[in-house]
C-alpha positions in Angstrom: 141.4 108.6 76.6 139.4 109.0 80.3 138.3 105.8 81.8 135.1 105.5 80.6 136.1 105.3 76.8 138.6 102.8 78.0 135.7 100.9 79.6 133.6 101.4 76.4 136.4 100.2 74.0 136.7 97.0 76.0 133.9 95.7 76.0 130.9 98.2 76.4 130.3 100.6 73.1 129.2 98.0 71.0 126.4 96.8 73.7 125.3 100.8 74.0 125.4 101.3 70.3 123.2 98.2 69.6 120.8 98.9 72.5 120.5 102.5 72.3 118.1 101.5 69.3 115.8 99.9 72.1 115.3 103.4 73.3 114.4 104.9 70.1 111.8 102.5 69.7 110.7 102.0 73.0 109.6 105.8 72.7 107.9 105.3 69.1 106.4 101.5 70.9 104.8 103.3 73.7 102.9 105.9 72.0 101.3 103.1 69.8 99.3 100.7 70.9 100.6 96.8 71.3 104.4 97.5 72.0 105.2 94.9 70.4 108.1 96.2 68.9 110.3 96.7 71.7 110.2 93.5 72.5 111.6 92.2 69.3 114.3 95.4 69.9 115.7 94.1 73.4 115.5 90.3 71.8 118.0 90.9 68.9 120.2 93.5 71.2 121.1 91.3 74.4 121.4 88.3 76.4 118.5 89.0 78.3 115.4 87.6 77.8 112.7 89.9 78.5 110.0 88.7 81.0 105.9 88.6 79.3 102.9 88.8 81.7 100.5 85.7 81.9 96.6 85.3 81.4 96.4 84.6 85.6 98.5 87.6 86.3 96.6 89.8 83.8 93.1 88.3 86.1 94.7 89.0 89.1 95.1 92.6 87.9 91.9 93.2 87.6 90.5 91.8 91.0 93.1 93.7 92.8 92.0 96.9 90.8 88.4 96.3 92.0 89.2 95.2 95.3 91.1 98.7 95.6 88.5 100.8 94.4 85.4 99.4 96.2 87.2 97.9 99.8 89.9 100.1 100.6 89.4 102.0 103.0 90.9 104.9 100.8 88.3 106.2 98.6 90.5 106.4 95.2 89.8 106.2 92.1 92.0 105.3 88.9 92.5 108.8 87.3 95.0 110.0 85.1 96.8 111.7 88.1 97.4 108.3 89.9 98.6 107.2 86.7 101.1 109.1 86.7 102.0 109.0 90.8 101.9 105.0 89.7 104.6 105.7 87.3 106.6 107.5 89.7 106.5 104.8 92.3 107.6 102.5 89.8 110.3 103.9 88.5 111.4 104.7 92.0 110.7 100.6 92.8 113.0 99.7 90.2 115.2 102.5 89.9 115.1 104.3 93.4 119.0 106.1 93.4 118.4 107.1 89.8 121.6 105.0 88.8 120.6 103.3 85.5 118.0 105.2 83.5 118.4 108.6 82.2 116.8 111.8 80.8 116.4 110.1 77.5 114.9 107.1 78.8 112.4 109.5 80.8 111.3 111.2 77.9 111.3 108.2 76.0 109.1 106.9 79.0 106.9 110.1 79.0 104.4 108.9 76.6 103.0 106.0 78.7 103.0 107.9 82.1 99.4 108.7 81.5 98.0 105.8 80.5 98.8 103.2 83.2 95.8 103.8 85.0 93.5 102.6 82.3 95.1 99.7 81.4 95.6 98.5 84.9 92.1 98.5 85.2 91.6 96.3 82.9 94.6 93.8 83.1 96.6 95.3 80.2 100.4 94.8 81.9 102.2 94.7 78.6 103.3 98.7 79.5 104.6 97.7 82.9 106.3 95.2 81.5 107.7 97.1 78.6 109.2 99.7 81.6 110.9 96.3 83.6 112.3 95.2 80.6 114.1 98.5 79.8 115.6 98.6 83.1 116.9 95.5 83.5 118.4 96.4 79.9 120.5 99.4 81.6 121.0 97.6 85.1 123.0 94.9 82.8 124.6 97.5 80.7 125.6 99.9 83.7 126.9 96.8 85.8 129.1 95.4 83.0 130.5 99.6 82.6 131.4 98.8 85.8 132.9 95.7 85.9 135.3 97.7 82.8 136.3 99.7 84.7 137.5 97.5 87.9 139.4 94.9 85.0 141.0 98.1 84.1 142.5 98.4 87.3 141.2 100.5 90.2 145.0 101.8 90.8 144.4 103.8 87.7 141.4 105.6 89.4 142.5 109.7 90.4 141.8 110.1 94.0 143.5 113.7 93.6 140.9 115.6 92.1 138.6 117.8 94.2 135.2 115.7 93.7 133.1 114.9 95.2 129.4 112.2 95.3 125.5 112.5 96.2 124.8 110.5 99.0 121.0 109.9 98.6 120.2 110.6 94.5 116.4 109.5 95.2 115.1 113.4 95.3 117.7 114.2 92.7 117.9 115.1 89.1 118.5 111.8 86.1 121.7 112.1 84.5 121.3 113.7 80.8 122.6 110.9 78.9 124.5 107.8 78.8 128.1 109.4 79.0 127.0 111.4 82.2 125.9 108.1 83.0 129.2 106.9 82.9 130.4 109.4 84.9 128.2 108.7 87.8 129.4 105.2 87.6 133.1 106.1 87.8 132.6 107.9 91.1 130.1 105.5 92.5 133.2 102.8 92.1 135.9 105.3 93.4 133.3 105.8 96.2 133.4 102.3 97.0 137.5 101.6 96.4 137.7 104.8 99.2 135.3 103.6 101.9 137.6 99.5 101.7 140.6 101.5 101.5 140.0 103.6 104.3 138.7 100.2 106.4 142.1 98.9 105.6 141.3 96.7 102.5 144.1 96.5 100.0 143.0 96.5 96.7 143.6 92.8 95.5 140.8 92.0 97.8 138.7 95.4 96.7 138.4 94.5 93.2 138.1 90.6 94.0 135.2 92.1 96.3 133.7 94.5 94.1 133.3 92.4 90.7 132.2 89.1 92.6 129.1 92.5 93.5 128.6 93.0 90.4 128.6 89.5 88.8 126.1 88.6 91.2 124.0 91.4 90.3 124.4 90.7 86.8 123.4 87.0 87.4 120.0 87.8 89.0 119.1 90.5 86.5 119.6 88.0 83.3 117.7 85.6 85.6 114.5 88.0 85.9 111.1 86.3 85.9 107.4 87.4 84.8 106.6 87.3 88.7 109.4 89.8 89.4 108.4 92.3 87.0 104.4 91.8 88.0 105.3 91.9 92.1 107.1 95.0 91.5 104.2 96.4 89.3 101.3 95.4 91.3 103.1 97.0 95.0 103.8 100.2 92.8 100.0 100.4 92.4 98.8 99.2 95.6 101.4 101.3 97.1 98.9 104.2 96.1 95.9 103.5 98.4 98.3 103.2 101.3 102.2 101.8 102.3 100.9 98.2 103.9 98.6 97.6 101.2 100.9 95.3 99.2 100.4 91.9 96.1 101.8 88.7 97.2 102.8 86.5 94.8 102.1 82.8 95.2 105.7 82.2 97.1 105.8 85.2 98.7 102.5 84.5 100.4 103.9 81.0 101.8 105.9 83.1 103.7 103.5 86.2 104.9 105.5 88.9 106.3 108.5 87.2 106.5 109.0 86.6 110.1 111.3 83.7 110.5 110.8 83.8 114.3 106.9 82.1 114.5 107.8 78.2 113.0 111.0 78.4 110.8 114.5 78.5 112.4 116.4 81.9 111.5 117.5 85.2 113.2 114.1 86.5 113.9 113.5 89.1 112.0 111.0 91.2 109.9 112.0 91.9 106.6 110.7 93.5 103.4 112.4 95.1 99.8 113.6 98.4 99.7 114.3 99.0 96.1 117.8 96.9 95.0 117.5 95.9 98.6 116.7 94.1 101.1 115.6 96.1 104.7 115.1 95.1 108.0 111.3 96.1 108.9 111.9 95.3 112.7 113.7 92.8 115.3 111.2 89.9 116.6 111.5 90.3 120.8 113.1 87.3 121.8 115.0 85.7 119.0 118.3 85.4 117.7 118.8 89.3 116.2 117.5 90.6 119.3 119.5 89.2 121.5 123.2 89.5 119.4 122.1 93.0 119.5 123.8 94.8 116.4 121.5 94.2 113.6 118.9 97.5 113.7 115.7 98.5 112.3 116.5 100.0 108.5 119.9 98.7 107.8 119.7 96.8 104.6 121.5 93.6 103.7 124.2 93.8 101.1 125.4 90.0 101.8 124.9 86.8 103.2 127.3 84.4 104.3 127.3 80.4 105.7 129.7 79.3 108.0 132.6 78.4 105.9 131.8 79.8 102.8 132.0 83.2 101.0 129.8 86.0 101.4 126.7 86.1 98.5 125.7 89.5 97.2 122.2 89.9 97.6 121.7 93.5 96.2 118.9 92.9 93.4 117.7 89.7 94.9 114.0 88.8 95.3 112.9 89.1 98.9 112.0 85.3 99.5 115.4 84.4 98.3 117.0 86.3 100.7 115.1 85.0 103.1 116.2 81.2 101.8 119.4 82.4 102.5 119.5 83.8 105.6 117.4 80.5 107.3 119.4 77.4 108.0 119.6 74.8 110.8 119.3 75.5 114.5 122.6 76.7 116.2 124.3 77.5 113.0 125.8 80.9 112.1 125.0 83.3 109.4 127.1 86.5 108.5 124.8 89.5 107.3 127.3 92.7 105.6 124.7 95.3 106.4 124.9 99.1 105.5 123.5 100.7 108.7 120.4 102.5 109.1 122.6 105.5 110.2 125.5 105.1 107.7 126.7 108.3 106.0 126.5 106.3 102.6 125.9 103.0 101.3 129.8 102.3 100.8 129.7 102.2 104.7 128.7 98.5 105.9 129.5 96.0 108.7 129.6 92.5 109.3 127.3 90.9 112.0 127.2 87.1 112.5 124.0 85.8 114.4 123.8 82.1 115.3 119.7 81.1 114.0 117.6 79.6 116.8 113.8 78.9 117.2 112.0 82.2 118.7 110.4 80.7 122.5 107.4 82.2 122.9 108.5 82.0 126.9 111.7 84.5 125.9 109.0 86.9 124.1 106.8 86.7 128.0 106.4 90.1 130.0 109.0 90.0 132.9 109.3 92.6 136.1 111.9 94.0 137.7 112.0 96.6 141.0 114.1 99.5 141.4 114.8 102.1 144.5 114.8 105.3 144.6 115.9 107.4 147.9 114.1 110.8 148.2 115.0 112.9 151.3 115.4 110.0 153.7 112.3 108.2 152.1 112.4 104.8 149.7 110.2 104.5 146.8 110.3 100.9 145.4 109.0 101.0 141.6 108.4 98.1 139.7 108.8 97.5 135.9 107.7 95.5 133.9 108.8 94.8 130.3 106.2 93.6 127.4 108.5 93.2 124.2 105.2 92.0 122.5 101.4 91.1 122.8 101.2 87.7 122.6 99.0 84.6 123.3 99.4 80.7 122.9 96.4 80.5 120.6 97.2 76.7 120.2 96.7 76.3 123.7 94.0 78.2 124.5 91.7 76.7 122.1 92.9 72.8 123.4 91.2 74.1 126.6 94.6 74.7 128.3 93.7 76.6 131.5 97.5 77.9 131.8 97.8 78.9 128.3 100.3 82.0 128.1 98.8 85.5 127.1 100.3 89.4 127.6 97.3 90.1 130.0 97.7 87.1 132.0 101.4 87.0 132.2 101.4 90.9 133.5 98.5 89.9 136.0 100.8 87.6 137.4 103.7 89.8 137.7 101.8 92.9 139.3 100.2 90.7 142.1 104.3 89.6 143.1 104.9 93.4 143.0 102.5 94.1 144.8 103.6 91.7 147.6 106.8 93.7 147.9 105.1 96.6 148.2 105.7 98.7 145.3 104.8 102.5 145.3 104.2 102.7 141.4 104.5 100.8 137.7 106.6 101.6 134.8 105.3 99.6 132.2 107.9 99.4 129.5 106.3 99.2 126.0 109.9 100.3 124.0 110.6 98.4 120.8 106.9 96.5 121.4 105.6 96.8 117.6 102.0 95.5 118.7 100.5 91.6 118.5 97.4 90.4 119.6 94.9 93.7 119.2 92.5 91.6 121.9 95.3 91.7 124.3 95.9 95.1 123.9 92.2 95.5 125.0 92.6 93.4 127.8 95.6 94.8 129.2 94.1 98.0 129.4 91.4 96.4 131.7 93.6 95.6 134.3 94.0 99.2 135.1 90.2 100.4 134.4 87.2 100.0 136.0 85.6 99.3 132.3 84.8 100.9 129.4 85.6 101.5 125.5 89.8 100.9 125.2 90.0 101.5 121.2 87.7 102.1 117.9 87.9 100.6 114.8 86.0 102.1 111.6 85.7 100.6 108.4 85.7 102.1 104.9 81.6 102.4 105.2 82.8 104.7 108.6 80.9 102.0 110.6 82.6 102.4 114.2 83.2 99.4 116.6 84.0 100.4 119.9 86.0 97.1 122.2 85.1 97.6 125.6 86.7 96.2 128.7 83.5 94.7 130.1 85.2 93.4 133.7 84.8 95.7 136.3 87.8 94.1 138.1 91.1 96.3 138.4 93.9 94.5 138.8 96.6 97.7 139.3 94.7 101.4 140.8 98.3 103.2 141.5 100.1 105.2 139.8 101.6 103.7 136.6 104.1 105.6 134.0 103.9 103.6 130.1 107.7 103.8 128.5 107.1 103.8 124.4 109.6 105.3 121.6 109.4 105.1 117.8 109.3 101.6 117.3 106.1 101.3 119.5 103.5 100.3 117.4 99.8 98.9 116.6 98.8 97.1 119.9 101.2 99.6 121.7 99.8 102.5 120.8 96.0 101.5 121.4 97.4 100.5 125.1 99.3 104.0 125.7 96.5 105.9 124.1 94.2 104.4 126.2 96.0 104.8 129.2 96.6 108.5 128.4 93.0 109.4 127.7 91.4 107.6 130.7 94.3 109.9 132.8 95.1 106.7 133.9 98.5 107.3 133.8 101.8 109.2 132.1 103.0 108.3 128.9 106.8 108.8 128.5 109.4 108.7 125.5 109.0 109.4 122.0 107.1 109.6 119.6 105.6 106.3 118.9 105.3 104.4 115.5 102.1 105.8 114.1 100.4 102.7 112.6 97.0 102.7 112.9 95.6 100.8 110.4 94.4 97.1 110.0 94.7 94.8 107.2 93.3 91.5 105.9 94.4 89.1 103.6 92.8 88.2 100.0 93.1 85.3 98.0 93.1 86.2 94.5 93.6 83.8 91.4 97.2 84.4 91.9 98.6 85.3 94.7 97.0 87.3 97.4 96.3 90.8 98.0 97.0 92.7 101.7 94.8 95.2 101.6 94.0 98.3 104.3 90.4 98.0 105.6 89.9 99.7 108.5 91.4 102.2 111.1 92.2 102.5 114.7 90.9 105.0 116.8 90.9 106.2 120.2 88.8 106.7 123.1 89.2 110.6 122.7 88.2 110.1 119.0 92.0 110.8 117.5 93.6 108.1 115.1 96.8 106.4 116.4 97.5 106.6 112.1 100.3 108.4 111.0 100.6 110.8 114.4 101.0 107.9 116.9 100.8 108.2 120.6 102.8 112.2 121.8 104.6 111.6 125.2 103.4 114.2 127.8 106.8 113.8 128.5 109.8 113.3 126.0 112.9 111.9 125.7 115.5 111.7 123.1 116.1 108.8 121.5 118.9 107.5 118.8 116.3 106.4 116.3 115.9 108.6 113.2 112.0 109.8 113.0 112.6 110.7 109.1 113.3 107.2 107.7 111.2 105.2 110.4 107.8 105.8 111.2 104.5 105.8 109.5 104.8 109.4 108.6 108.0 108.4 107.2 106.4 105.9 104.2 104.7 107.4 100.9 100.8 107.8 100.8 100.2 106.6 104.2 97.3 107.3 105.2 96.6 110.7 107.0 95.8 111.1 110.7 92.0 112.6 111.4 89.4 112.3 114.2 86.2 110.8 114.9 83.3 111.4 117.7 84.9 110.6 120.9 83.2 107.8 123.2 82.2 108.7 127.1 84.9 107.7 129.3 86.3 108.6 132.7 89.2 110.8 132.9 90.7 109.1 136.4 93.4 111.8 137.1 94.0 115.5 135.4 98.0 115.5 135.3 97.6 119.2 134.2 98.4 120.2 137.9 101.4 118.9 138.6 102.9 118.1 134.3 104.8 121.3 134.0 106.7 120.6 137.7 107.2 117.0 136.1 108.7 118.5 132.9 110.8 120.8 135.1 111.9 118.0 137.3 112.7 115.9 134.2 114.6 118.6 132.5 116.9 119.6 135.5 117.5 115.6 136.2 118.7 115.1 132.4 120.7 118.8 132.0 122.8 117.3 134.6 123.4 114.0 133.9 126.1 112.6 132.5 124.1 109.6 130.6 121.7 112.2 129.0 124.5 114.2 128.0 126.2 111.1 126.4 123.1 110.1 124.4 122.7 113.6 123.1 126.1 113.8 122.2 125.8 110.5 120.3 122.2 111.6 118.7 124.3 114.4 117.4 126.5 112.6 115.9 124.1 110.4 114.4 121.8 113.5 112.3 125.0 115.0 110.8 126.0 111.6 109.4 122.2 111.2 108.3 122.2 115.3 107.1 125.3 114.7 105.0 124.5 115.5 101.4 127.5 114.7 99.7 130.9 112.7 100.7 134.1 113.7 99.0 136.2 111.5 96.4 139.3 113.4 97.3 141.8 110.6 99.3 143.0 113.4 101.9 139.8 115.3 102.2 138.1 111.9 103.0 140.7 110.2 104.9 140.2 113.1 107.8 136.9 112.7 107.5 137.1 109.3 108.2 139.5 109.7 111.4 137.1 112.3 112.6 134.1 109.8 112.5 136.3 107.1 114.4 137.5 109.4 116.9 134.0 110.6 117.4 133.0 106.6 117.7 135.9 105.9 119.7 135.7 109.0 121.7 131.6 108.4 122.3 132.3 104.9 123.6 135.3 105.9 126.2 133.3 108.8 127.6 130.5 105.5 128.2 133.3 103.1 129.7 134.3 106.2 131.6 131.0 106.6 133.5 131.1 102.8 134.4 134.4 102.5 135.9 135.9 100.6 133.1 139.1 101.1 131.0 138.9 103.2 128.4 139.8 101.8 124.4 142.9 102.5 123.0 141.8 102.4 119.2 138.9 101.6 117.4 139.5 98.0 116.6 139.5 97.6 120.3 136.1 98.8 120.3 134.5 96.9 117.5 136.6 93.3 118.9 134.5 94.4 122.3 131.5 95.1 120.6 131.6 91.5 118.8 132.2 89.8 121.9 129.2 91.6 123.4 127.3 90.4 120.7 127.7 87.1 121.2 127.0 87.0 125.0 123.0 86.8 124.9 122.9 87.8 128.2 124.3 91.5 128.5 121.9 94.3 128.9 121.8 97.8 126.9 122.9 100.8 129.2 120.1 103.0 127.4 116.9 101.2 128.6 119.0 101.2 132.0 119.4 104.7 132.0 115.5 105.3 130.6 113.7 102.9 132.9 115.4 104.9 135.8 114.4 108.0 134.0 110.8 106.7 134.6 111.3 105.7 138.3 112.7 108.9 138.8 109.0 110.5 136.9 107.6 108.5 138.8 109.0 109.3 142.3 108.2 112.8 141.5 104.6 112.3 140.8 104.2 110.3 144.2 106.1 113.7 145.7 104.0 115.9 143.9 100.7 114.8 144.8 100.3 112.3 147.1 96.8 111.5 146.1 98.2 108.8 143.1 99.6 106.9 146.2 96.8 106.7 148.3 94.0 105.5 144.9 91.9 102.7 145.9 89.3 102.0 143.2 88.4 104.3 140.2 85.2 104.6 141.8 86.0 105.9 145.1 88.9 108.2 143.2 85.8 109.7 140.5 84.8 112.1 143.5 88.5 113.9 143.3 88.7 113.8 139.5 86.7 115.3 137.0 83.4 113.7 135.7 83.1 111.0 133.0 83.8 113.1 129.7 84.1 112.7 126.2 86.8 114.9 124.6 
């Protein structure tokens, strides 16, 4: 007898034979009007008490269809077509790895796919409804498969066998039927017993760990409410016009994107669901995950844990539960079990403990710095300054507080002290800034322009308004480099594409973000809807949507450009170009751009850092490019040690080009890297090594042509560049 009839004799095959009758008729329900059959079905079969829209949802439905139709800025109509891409989207919400439905339940499923459209027009959610019940029918069946086959005993699993698992199943095939189903199962648990075992977990504590997972799981899915089924509905049909058009329900919009940083104490963090789980959007500059460090962009939370207490399994949770979880009282810790953004599967997870704080709006303030640079006997002095977002006291400037804090103000401050020590250039570093206050944006770019248009915005009716830096006072006329990489975004990129059009200056990095888009909130009957109205634009006419802001020079960076970024999300909306505006082009960097490149590429081909961070960046796209990992104990034990030595290896050739003693073994390593973590105050040798990178740009420009160090006003330089232009 395998495994899985063991599993089924225990406790499972009656449930299956009893509930496979809830596929039969859910595929006779759904191609007759009323379902009401299946509901009766999943009643007599189960525990689980299958969740029934409500009269306000049903009116909410139907003003967020409207409002969709007539106000997006996406002209899209309901049409058979985006019935089915709806469907699609919803079965990916609910079932994204393809884990607990199958073939059957597809074709079972097949009749409906057509006719969402329709009756989401007019507040008809029974079919929605119908498809949440069924899969919170198989996530309970699948998760108590599972928990038969860890009371079995995971000693009894066969780690001999050549085998072998899908990492990512999302682009992959549903299994046949319920017995292939099983088999999935069994390998997605052997998949997890390897990656504890290999970590050094003996198996008491795997299978203590592995069915308090799945008990937790089961527990939220028997405690599913109408709200959870009509969220996850209502996002799979906004989701359509564009990715950041989203339903909040009436919690969820207490807590409007989530970011525990503004005036609730927690790790500062943006966070949003990612199909069972739940993902970290992006790190709020300035507050508690920032600072420890460790926590990334994309890793998704698998537990939570309070001081004192075991971990919770979040997996399946709603996302403002989570978020309950995670906040807590001022100076107290919470432990996050993440699966990293760049993990080779989701067995792979680490613990990160961040002590919650209140988010200053002083530790989210510009600062400066000034770095040297000696160039055949001569000293340039380059100062940087850091904006880790665009802010303003809004409190404070509306009580008439003349020193209210703001982005433009703060960096006006900070370029007049440079100044005094006689800087030859700016690096402005805008890495990691994922935007703020748009009118800041437009102000910032003032300080470095005569005046003129800094950004577009058209509507759905293509109406264009153009925001203009109307003072003719320059703050800054040298020569100024803008730092960005991919998780520049919004406010950023309007800033670096401005800069970049007017030739103001040289944009250097990566790729930036790509969001140009702006949303406003909706109150609906229930809820509220965020809904995509309007676009950015720049100066030149080119959206900042979906391409972002191209470096005129690159460099590499360890942040994976296929899983974050707006051309990353589904149905984002494309990038395209309007009429540019007149504006002056202050400096044409097409003389001297290719020396620069040259210069650049030399400097990094022999330096030790670059080579480092390639190395690593290598490391980190064939974990992400890895389709399958093996189930075999020996084939996946060396695979393991060659991932540790490759970590260990990576981090010693680091030490080594500081001076510092090199790590024995990996443990080393990770106790190091925990004790980093919790001192706030260390720095990250990357933005060391790419802030010199743009001194050293820089310094070559001011080599190159000496004319950026002698600019005085854009209007005495206008006579050496090229006329006003609109390109």
């Amino acid at each position: 007898m395998t495994i899985a009839e063991k599993a089924m004799t225990r406790n499972h095959r009656p449930a299956l034979i009893k509930k496979a009758g809830v596929c039969v008729a859910l595929s006779l329900a759904l191609l007759i009007p009323g379902l009401s059959g299946l509901q009766a079905k999943v009643e007599d079969s189960a525990e689980y008490q299958p969740v029934a829209p409500t009269i306000d949802q049903a009116r909410a439905n139907i003003l967020i269809a409207r409002q969709l139709q007539f106000t997006h800025f996406r002209d899209l109509g309901i049409s058979d077509e985006l019935s089915g891409d709806v469907f699609d989207a919803y079965l990916n919400y609910l079932d994204g790895q393809r884990i607990y439905l199958t073939q059957q339940d597809i074709d079972a499923l097949s009749g409906v796919r057509t006719r969402l459209g329709s009756a989401l027009k007019t507040g008809q959610l029974q079919p929605g409804f119908d498809i949440y019940n069924l899969v919170q029918q198989r996530v309970i069946e699948r998760l108590k498969f599972a928990q038969g086959i860890i009371n079995d005993g995971i000693e009894n699993l066969d780690f001999s066998a050549i085998d072998k698992i899908r990492v990512d199943r999302s682009e992959g095939p549903w299994e046949a039927d319920t017995a292939a189903l099983d088999e999935l199962w069994i390998k997605r648990i052997k998949n997890a017993v390897l990656a504890q075992r290999l970590n050094g977990t003996d198996d008491e504590a795997i299978t203590e760990s592995l069915l308090r997972r799945y008990e937790g799981q089961l527990k939220r899915a028997y405690q599913a409410r109408s709200e959870d089924a009509f969220q996850a509905y209502m996002n799979a049909f906004t989701g359509m016009w564009d990715p950041h058009t989203s339903y909040f329900s009436p919690r969820t919009s207490e807590n409007f994107n989530i970011n525990m940083s503004l005036s609730l104490e927690g790790i500062g963090a943006v966070l949003q669901s990612d199909n069972e789980y739940t993902k970290v959007v992006r790190l709020v500059p300035g507050g508690p995950a920032s600072k420890q460090g460790q926590l990334q962009p994309a890793d998704r939370i698998v537990s939570v844990g309070q001081e004192g207490d075991k971990p919770v399994n979040v997996i399946g949770w709603r996302l403002d539960e989570v978020v309950d979880l995670i906040r807590g009282p001022r100076n107290s810790t919470v432990s996050l079990e993440v699966i990293p953004a760049n993990a080779s599967d989701e067995t792979v997870t680490r613990s990160i403990a961040i002590k919650r704080d209140e988010v200053k709006l002083e530790e989210q303030s510009a600062s400066k710095d000034v770095i040297e640079f000696d160039r055949q006997g001569e000293t340039y002095r380059i100062g940087v300054i850091t904006i880790p977002t665009f802010y303003a006291d809004f409190q404070a400037m509306q009580a008439g507080d003349p020193d209210y804090k703001s982005t433009t103000r703060d960096v006006r401050k900070l370029i007049n002290e440079l100044k005094q020590d006689g800087i030859d250039g700016v690096v402005m570093d805008l890495r990691n800034n994922g935007g703020g206050a748009l009118h800041e944006a437009n102000d910032l770019v003032g300080l470095f322009i005569d005046k003129g248009p800094t950004v577009q915005i058209r509507n759905a009716n293509n109406d264009v308004q153009v925001l203009d830096d109307e003072d003719p006072a320059v703050v800054y006329d040298g020569p100024l480099v803008v730092l960005v990489n991919r998780m520049s975004a919004s406010a950023s990129e309007i800033f670096a594409g401005a800069i970049q059009d007017y030739g103001r200056g040289l944009v250097v990095g990566s790729q930036t973000f790509g969001k140009g888009t702006v949303q406003a909130v909706r109150p609906l009957n229930h809820g509220q809807l965020k809904i995509t109205q309007s676009k950015f634009y720049r100066v030149s006419g080119g959206s900042t949507q979906h391409k972002g802001v191209i470096p005129d020079i690159e460099i590499p960076s360890r942040i994976d450009k296929t899983r974050i970024g707006e051309d990353a999300l589904d149905h984002a909306l494309p990038w395209d170009q309007i009429e540019a505006v007149p504006h002056t082009r202050y400096y044409d960097f097409s003389g001297v751009i290719d020396e620069l490149r040259a210069r650049h590429d030399e400097r990094f081909a022999a330096s030790p850092e670059f080579s480092l961070l390639q190395r690593e960046i290598e490391f980190l796209n064939q974990q992400r490019e890895m389709d399958y990992v093996s189930l075999n104990l020996e084939e996946r034990t060396v695979h393991h040690s060659q991932i540790e030595n490759t970590r260990l290896t990576i981090a010693n050739a680091r030490r080594d080009l500081r001076g510092e003693k090199p790590f024995e073994t990996l443990e080393d390593l990770e106790q190091w890297q925990d004790e980093q973590a919790a001192d706030l105050d260390t720095t990250d040798d990357e933005l060391d090594f790419v802030i010199r990178e743009g001194g050293h740009i820089m310094a070559d420009l001011l080599e190159l042509d000496q004319r950026m160090a002698s600019i005085l006003t854009p209007t005495q330089f206008a006579a050496k560049a090229e006329a006003p232009i609109a390109q």
